[in-house]
Every structure is written in C-alpha cells, then in structure tokens.
C-alpha positions as CSV (number, residue, x, y, z in Angstrom):
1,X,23.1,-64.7,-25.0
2,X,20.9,-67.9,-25.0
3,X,23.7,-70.1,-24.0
4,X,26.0,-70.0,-20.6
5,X,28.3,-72.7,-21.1
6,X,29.2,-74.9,-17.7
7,X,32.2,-75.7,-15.8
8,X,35.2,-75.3,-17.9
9,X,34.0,-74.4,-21.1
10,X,34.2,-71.5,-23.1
11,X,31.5,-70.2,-26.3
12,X,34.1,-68.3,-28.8
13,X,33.8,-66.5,-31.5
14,X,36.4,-67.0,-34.3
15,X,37.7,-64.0,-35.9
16,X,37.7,-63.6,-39.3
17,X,41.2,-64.1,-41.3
18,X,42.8,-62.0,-43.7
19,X,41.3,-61.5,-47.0
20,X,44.6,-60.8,-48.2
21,X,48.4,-62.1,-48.5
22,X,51.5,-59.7,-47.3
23,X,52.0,-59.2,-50.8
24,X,48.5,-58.4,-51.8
25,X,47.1,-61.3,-53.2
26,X,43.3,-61.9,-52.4
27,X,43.0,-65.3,-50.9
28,X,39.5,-67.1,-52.7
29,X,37.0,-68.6,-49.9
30,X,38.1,-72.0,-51.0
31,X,41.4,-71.7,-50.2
32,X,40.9,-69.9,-46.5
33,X,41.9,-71.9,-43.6
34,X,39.3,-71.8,-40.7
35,X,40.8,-69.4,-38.3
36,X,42.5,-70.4,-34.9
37,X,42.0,-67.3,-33.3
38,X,39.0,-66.2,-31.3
39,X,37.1,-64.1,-28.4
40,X,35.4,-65.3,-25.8
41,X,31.8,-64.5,-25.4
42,X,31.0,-66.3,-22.4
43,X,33.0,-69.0,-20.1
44,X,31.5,-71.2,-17.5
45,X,32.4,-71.1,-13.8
46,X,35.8,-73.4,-13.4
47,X,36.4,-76.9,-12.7
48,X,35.9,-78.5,-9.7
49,X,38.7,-80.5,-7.4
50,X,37.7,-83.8,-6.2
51,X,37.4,-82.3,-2.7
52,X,34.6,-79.8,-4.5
53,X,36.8,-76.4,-4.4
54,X,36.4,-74.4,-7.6
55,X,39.3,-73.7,-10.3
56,X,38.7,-70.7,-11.4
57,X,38.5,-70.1,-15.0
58,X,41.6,-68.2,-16.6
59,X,40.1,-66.5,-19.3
60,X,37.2,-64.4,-19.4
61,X,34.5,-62.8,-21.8
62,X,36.0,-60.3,-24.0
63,X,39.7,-62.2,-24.3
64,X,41.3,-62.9,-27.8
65,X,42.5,-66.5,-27.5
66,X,44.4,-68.8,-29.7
67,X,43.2,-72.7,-29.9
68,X,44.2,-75.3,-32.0
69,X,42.2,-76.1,-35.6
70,X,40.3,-78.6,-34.9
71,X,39.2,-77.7,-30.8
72,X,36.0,-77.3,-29.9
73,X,32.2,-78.1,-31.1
74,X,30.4,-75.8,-33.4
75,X,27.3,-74.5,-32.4
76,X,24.5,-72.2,-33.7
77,X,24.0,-69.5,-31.3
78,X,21.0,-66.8,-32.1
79,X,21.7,-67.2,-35.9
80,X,25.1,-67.4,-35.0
81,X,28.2,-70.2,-35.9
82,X,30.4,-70.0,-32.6
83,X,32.3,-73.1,-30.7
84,X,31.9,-74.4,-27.6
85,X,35.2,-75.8,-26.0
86,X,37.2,-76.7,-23.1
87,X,39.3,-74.1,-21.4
88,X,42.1,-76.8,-22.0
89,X,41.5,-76.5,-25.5
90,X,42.4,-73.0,-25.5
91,X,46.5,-72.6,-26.3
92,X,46.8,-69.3,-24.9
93,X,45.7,-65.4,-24.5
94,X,46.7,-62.6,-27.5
95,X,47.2,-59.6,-27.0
C-alpha cells in the first residue's frame, strides 16, 4: 500500500451493496446508494493527549466498520477508489 494514513485516521474500503432486493428485484446502478459499510486497510497510529501520550487506535486493518454516508475523503489509491477518514467518523465495528 502506497499510503499509511496518520494519527487517527483510517484508509477503508467500502464494500459493495446488494445487487438485489429481499424480494429479488435487481437494483439499476442509478438507483444504488453508496454503501456505508467498509474494511479497513490500514489505520494510523492514535491520537495524541495534550500531555503527548498516545490513544491508541480502536480499530485495526482487516475490521468491517460501519460510518455514516457522507464520512470521509475519497481517494485514489494504486488504481483504487477508497476513503480516508477519522476514526471518529467510524460509527462502529460489524461483525
């Protein structure tokens, strides 16, 4: 990876969304919603305390997060669309 993001940040991946409805109807590219779920490919170190102690971060590569829609900065990574965001940004861990 070209990019190791810094402090509190996070580089995600989204993960794609269903191409389908419960009841089987195929959802057209236009009508998609961008998805709000992700994995992290690489997170920074923490935040730092006034005093200079490190937070550390609570995620870490591999995790499938959840983030609100419009969190986060896109960026082209190797080819690649991810987002670059705060670990504030991030809503919570799936499982």
């Amino acid at each position: 990876m070209a990019l190791k993001p810094l402090h509190d940040r996070v580089l995600v991946r989204r993960v794609e969304s269903e191409e389908k409805t419960a009841g089987g109807l195929i959802i057209p590219d236009t009508a998609k919603e961008k998805p709000a779920e992700g994995i992290v490919v690489a997170a920074g170190e923490g935040a730092r305390k006034d005093s200079g102690e490190l937070i550390p971060m609570a995620v870490k590569e591999g995790d499938k997060i959840l983030f609100g829609k419009w969190s986060g900065t896109e960026v082209i990574v190797d080819g690649e669309d991810l987002l670059i965001m705060k670990e504030s940004d991030i809503l919570g861990l799936l499982s």
